[in-house]
C-alpha positions as CSV (number, residue, x, y, z in Angstrom):
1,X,76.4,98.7,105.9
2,X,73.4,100.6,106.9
3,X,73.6,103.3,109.6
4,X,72.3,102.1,113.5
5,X,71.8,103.9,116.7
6,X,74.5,104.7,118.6
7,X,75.7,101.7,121.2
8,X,77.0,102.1,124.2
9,X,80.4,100.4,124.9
10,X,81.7,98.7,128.0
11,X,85.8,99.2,129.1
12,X,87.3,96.6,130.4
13,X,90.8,95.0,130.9
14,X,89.3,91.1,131.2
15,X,88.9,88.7,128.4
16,X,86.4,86.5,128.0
17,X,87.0,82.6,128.5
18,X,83.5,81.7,126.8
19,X,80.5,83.1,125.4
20,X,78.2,84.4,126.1
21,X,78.6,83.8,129.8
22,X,81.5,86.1,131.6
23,X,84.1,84.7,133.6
24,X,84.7,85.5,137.5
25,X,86.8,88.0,136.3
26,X,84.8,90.0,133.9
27,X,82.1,90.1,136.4
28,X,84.1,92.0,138.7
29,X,85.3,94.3,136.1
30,X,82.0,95.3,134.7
31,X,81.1,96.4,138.5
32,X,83.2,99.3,138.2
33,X,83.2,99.6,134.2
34,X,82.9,102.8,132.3
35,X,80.3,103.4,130.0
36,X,80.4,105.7,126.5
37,X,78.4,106.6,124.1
38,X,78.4,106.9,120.1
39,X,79.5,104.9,116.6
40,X,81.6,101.7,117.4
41,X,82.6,98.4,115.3
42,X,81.1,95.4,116.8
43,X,83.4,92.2,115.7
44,X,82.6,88.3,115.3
45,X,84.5,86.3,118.4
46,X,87.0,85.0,115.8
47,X,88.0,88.3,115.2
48,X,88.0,89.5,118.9
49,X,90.6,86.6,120.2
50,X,92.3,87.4,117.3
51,X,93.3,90.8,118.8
52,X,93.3,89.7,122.0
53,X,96.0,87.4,120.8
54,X,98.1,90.4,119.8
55,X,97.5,91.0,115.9
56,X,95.8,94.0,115.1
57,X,93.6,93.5,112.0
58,X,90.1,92.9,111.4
59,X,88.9,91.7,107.6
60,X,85.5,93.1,106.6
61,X,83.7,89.7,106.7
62,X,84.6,90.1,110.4
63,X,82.6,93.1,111.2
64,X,79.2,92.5,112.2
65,X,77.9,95.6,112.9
66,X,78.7,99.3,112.5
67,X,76.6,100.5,115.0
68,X,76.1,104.6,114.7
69,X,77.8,104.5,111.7
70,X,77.3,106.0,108.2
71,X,78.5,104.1,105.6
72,X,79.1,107.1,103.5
73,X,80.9,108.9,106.2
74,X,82.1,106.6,108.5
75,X,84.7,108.0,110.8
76,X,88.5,107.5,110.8
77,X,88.7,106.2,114.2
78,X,86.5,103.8,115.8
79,X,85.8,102.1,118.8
80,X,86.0,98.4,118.4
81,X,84.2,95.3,121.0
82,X,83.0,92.3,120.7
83,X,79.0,90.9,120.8
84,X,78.8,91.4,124.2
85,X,79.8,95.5,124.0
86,X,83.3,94.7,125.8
87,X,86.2,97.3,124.5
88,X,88.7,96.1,122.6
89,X,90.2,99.4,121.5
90,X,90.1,102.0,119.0
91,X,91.1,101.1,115.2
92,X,91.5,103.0,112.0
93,X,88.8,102.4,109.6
94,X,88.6,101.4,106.3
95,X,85.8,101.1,104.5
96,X,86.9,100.1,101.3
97,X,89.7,97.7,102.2
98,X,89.5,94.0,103.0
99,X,91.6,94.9,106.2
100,X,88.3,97.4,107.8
101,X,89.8,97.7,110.9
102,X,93.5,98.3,112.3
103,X,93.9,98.6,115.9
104,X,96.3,101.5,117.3
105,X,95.3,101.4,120.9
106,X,93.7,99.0,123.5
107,X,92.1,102.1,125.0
108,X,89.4,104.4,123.5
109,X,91.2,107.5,121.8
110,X,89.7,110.5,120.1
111,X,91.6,112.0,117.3
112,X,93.8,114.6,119.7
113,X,95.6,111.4,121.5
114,X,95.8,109.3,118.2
115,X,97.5,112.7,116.2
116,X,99.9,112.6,120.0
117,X,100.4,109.0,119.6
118,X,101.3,109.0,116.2
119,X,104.2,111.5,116.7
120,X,105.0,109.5,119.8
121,X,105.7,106.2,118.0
122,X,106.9,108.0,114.9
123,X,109.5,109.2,117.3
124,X,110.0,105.8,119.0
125,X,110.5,103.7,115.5
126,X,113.2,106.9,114.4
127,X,115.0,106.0,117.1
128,X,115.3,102.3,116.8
129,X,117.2,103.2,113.4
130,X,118.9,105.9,113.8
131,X,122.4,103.8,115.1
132,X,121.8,101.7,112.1
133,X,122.7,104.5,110.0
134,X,126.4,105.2,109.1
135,X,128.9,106.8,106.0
136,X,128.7,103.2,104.7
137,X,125.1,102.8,104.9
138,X,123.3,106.2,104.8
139,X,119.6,104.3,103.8
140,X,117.4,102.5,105.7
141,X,113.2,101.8,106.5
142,X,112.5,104.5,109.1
143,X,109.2,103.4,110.1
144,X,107.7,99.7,108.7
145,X,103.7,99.8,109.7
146,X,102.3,97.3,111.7
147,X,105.8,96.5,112.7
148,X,106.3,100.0,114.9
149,X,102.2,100.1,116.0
150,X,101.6,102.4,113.0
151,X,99.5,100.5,110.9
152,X,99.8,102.0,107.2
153,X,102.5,104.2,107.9
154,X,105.9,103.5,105.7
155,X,109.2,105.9,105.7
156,X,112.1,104.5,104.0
157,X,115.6,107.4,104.3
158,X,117.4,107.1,101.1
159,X,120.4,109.7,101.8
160,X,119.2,113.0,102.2
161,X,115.5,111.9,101.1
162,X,112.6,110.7,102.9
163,X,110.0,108.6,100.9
164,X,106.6,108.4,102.9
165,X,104.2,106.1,102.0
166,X,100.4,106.6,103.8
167,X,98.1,103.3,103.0
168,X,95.3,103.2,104.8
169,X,92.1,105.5,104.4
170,X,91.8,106.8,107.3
171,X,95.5,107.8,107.3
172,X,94.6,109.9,104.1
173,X,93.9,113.5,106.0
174,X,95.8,116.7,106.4
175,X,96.3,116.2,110.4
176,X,98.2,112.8,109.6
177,X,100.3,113.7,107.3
178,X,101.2,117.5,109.1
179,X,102.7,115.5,112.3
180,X,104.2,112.6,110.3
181,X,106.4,114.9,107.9
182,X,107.1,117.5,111.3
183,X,108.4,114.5,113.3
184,X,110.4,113.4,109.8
185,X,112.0,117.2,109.5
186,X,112.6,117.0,113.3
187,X,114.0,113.8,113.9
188,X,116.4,112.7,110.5
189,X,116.4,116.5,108.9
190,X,115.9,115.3,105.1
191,X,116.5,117.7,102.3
192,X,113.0,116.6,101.2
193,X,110.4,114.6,102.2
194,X,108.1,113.0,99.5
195,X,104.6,111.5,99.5
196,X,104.8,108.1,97.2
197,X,101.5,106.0,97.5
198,X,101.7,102.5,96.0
199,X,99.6,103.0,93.0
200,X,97.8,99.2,93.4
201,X,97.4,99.8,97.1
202,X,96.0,103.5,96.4
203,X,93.0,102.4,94.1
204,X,91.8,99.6,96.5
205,X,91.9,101.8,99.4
206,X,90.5,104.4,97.1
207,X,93.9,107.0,98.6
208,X,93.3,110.5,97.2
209,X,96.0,111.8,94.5
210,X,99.0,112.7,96.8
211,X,100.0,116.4,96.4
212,X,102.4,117.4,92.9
213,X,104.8,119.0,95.6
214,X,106.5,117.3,98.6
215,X,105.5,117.1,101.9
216,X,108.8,119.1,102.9
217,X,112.0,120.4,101.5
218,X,114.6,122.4,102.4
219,X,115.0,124.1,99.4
220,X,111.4,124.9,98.0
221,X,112.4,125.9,94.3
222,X,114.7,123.4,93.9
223,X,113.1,119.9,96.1
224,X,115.7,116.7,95.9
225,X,113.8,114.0,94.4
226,X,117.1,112.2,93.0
227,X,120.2,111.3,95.0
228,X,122.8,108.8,95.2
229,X,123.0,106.4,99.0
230,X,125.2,104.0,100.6
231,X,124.5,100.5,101.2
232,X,127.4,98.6,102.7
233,X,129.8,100.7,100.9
234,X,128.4,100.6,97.9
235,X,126.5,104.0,96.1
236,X,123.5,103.4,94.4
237,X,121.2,106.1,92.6
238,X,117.7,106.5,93.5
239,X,114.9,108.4,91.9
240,X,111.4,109.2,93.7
241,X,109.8,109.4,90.8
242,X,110.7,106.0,89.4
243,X,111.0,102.9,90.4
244,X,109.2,100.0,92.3
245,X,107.5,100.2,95.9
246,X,109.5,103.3,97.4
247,X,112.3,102.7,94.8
248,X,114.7,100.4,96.5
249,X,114.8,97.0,98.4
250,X,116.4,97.8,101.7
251,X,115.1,94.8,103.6
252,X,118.1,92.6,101.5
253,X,120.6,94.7,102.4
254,X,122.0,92.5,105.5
255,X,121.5,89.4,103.1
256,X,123.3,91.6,100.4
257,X,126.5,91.1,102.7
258,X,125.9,87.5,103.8
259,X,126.0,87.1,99.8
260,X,129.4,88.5,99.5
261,X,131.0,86.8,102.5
262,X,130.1,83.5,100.9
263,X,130.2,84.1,97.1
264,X,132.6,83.4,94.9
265,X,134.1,82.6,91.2
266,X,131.6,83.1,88.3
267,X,127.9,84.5,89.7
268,X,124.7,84.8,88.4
269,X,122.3,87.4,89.7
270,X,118.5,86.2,89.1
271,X,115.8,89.2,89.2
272,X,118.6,91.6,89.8
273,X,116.4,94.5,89.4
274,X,119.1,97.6,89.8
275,X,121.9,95.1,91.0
276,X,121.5,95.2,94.3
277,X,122.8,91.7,94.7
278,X,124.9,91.7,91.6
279,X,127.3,95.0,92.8
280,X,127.6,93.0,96.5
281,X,128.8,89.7,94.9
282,X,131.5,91.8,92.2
283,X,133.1,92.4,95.6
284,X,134.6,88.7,96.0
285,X,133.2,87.1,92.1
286,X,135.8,87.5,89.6
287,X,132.9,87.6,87.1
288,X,128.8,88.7,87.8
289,X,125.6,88.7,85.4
290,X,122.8,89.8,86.3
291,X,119.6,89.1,85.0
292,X,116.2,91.1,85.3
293,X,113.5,91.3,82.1
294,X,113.2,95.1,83.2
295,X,114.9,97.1,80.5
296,X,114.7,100.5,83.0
297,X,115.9,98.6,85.9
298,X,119.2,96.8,84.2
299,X,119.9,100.9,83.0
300,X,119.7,101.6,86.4
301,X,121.9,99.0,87.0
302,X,124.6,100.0,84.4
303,X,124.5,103.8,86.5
304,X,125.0,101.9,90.1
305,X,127.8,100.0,88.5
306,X,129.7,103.0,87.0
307,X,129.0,104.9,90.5
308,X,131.1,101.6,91.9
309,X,133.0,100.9,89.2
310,X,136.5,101.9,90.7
311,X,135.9,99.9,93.8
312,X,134.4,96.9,91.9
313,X,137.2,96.9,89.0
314,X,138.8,93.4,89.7
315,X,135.0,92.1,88.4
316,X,133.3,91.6,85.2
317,X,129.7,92.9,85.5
318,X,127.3,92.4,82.6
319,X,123.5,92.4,82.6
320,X,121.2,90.2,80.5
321,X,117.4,91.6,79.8
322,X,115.3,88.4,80.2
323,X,112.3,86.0,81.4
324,X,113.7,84.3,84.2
325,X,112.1,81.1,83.8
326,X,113.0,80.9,80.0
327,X,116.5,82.2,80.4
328,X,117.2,79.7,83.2
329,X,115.7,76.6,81.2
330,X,118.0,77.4,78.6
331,X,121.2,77.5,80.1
332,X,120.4,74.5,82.8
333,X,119.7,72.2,79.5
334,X,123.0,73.6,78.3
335,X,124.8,72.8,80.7
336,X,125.9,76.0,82.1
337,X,127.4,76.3,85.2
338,X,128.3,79.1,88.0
339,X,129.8,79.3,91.2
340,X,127.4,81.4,92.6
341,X,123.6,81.8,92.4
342,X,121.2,84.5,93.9
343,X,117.5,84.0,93.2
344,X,115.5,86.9,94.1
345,X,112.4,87.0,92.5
346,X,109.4,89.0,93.4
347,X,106.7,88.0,95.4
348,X,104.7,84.8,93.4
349,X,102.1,85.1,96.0
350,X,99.8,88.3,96.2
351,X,97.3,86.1,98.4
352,X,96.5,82.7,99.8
353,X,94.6,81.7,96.4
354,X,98.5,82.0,94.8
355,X,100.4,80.1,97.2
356,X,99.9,76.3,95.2
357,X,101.0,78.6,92.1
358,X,103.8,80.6,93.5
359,X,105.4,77.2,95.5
360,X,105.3,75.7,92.0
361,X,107.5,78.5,90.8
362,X,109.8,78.5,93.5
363,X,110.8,75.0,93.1
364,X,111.1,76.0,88.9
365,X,113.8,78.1,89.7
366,X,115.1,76.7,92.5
367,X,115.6,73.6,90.6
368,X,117.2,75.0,87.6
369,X,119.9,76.6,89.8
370,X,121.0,73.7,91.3
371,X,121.4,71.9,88.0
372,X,123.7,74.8,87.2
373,X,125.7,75.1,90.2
374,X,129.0,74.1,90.4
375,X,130.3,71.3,93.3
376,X,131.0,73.4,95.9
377,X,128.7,76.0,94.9
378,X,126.7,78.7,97.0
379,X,123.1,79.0,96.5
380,X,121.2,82.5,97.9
381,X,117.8,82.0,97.4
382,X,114.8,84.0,98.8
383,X,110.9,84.6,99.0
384,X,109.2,87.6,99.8
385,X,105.8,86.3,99.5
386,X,104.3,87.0,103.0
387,X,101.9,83.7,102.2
388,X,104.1,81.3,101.9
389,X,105.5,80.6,105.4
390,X,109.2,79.6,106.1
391,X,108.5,76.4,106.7
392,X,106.7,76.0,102.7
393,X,109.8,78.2,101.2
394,X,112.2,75.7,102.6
395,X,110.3,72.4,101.6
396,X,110.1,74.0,98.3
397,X,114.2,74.1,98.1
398,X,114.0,70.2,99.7
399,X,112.2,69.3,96.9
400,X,114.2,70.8,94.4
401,X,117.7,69.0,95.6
402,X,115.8,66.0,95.4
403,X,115.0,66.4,92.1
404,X,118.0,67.9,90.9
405,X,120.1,65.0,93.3
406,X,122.0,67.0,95.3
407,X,123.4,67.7,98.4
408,X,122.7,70.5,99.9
409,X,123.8,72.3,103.2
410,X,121.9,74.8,104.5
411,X,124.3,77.9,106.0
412,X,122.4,80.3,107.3
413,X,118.5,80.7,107.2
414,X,117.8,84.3,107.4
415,X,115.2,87.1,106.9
416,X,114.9,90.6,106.0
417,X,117.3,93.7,107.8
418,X,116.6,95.1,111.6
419,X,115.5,98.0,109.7
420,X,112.6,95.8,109.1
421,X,111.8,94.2,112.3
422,X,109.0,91.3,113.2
423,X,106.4,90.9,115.6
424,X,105.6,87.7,116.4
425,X,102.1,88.0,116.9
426,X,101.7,89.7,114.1
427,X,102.8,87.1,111.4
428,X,102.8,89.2,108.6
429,X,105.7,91.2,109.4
430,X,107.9,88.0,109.0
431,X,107.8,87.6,105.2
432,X,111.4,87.7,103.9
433,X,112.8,84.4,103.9
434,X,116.1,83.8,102.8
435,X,118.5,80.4,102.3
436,X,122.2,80.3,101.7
437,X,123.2,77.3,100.7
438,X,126.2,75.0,100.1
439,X,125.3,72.9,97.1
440,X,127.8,69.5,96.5
């Protein structure tokens, strides 16, 4: 967008009930309003009740004007209002991303009380976890974005080894990432903390190249970038410089337990990745397969399985490298038949365009399970597509028992870990959904 004169902005506390005549209200705030000076984001009303509303996004097509603003060199921070010039608070800027604006405070804030904010919530979402943590379960998300008012900002504890992940543009900057990895060393002392941008989320926000070294560690010659952690009781290796996402799903680990208490006889693990759900189940399932089509993630697998091996030994654990869909296809026309499914497939849905596609898979696989499962069988099957609501993900397992004729219970309905916690004005946060079922 072109560069403007700078606009003055007007503070106050009142929303509008229509436009573009103030209510009662509004008239007796602008009386005593405050005036500033300099660039701001001016917003469409869509956009405004949105965040009046509680969610804290604004998409690009959203923005109207970016008034004092240089598109080249647009600030980090910006004052955001609506047509009429009322605040709405200050956002981190994006010019790149479809998501331009993400507010962080109701109030106008230079880059001194956002850097002070920053550490304060850091601090705050630390502390929500920190009696999570035990000997059994040494891993956890520290701090999960929009979720703890730190929009972009993601810190998952692995052991002694803090991944950070920075994913917004205006997040990319020295200052940031100084207080984030002191309030990290302060508050969990890591060995090391490391600097992992999502590579897809990196190029469209256009992230800089995070720094060969890490942020922190304890040991400067020798940095930790491998260890072994605890989920549940159960060790599991994890390398920072592999993987998926920050290396590890952590938001299954509560359903990882629900699995076990209900699973039993012969199991099948679908999209097992490094066995997450597979190692869980060997705990009550005489017999486990698991089933990924990444060759790297069923070796990582095998390791987790040997780390466990002497507490899993009653359980046979094998992994099959495979195409879901095909795999599953096969056996249902067989005839095969468990005791025990898990379906944990990634996310079908990247954005609303995919949902028709992604439902269509979820019923695939859904459907093929239930033909498989045993009477009395349990069926775990989940959805992390953030665009396919709750309500579509469990239509989609309807459907499938109607097709497949049968009867099925639904145990528990459930989402991701605490660790991962939602906002309900903030939708997005909410996109784990998983079903345990009783299939007859």
């Amino acid at each position: 967008m072109p560069a403007h004169t700078p606009r003055k902005t007007r503070q106050s506390s009142s929303f509008p009930a229509e436009e573009p005549v103030p209510s009662a209200g509004e008239r007796e705030a602008s009386a005593s309003e405050s005036e500033q000076e300099g660039p701001v984001a001016v917003i469409s009303r869509r956009a405004a009740d949105r965040l009046r509303a509680g969610h804290v996004w604004v998409y690009r097509s959203d923005v109207e004007e970016l008034a004092g603003v240089d598109g080249e060199d647009a600030p980090a921070l910006l004052p955001v209002t609506d047509r009429r010039g009322m605040l709405l608070g200050t956002a981190l800027y994006s010019g790149a991303s479809e998501i331009a604006l993400r507010l962080i405070s109701q109030e106008a804030i230079g880059e001194d009380a956002w850097l002070a904010l920053l550490r304060e919530r850091l601090k705050a979402a630390i502390a929500l976890r920190l009696p999570m943590l035990s000997a059994e379960t040494d891993a956890c998300r520290l701090v999960f974005s929009e979720a703890d008012a730190l929009p972009g900002v993601i810190a998952d504890k692995y052991g002694d080894l803090v991944i950070l992940q920075l994913l917004s543009k205006a997040l990319d900057n020295d200052a940031v990432r100084l207080v984030t990895a002191e309030t990290l060393r302060e508050a969990v002392h890591p060995r090391t903390i490391v600097e992992r941008p999502d590579a897809r989320i990196r190029e469209l926000e256009e992230l800089s190249a995070p720094a060969a070294a890490p942020l922190y560690a304890r040991d400067i010659e020798e940095p930790l970038t491998k260890t072994v952690f605890h989920l549940n009781g159960l060790k599991f290796h994890y390398d920072a410089n592999s993987g998926q996402k920050t290396g590890a799903f952590l938001d299954q680990r509560e359903n990882y337990a629900a699995a076990a208490r209900y699973a039993h006889g012969e199991a099948l693990d679908v999209c097992t990745y490094q066995g997450g759900f597979a190692l869980h189940l060997a705990k009550t399932c005489r017999r486990v397969t698991g089933i990924d089509v990444s060759h790297a993630a069923l070796e990582v697998a095998e390791q987790n399985l040997a780390a466990n091996r002497e507490q899993l030994k009653d359980s046979e654990v094998d992994w099959i490298e495979a195409n879901a869909f095909d795999l599953l296809r096969e056996w249902s026309d067989a005839g095969a038949a468990y005791d025990t499914i898990v379906l944990d497939p990634p996310a079908f849905a990247k954005s609303k365009r995919a949902v028709d596609s992604a439902l269509r898979g979820y019923k695939e696989l859904n459907l093929r399970a239930l033909k498989m499962l045993r009477p009395g069988g349990v069926l775990v099957t989940c959805s992390c597509s953030h665009h396919v609501s709750p309500a579509e993900f469990t239509e989609v397992v309807r459907a499938a028992a109607g097709d497949a004729r049968r009867r099925v219970r639904l145990i528990e309905r459930r989402g991701a870990a605490a660790d991962h916690p939602v906002i309900l004005t903030i939708p997005e946060t909410e996109y784990l959904k998983c079903l345990v079922c009783e299939v007859s």
